[in-house]
N, C-alpha and C positions, 0 to 999 in steps of 0.2 A: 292922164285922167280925164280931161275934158273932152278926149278924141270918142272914149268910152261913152261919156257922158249924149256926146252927138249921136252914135250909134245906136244908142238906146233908145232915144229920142225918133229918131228916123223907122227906125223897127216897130215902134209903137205906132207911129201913123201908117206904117203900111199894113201892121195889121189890124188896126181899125177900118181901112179901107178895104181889106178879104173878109171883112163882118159884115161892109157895106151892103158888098157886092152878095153874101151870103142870104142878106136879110133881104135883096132885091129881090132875088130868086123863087126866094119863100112866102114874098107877098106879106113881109114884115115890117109895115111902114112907119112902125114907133120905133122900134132897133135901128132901124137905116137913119131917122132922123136922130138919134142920140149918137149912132158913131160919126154923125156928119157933124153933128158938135165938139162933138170931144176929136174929132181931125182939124176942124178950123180954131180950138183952143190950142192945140198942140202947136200949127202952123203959123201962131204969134210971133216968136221969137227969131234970134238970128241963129239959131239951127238951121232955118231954111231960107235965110236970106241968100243970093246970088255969090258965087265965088269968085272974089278979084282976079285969082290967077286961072279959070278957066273963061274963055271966051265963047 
C-alpha cells in the first residue's frame, strides 16, 4: 500500500512539472508559478528523500 502511495506521489510531481513546462511555453507565468509551488510542497517529504540502497 505504501509502495502505491509513493507512486502517486511521484506522478503527481511529474505532472505538475508537464503544467510547468506547458504554462512556460504559453507565456503563463501565474500557472508556472503555482505548479512551482505545489512541486516544492509535494517535494517536502521522504517520497523524495535519497535511496539507501541505490548509490
Amino acid at each position: 500500500m505504501e509502495g502505491s502511495i509513493v507512486r502517486a506521489v511521484v506522478r503527481l510531481d511529474q505532472c505538475c512539472r508537464e503544467v510547468m513546462d506547458a504554462a512556460r511555453v504559453m507565456g503563463d507565468t501565474a500557472l508556472f508559478q503555482k505548479m512551482q509551488d505545489a512541486s516544492a510542497a509535494i517535494k517536502r517529504d521522504v517520497v523524495f528523500a535519497a535511496s539507501l540502497y541505490v548509490s
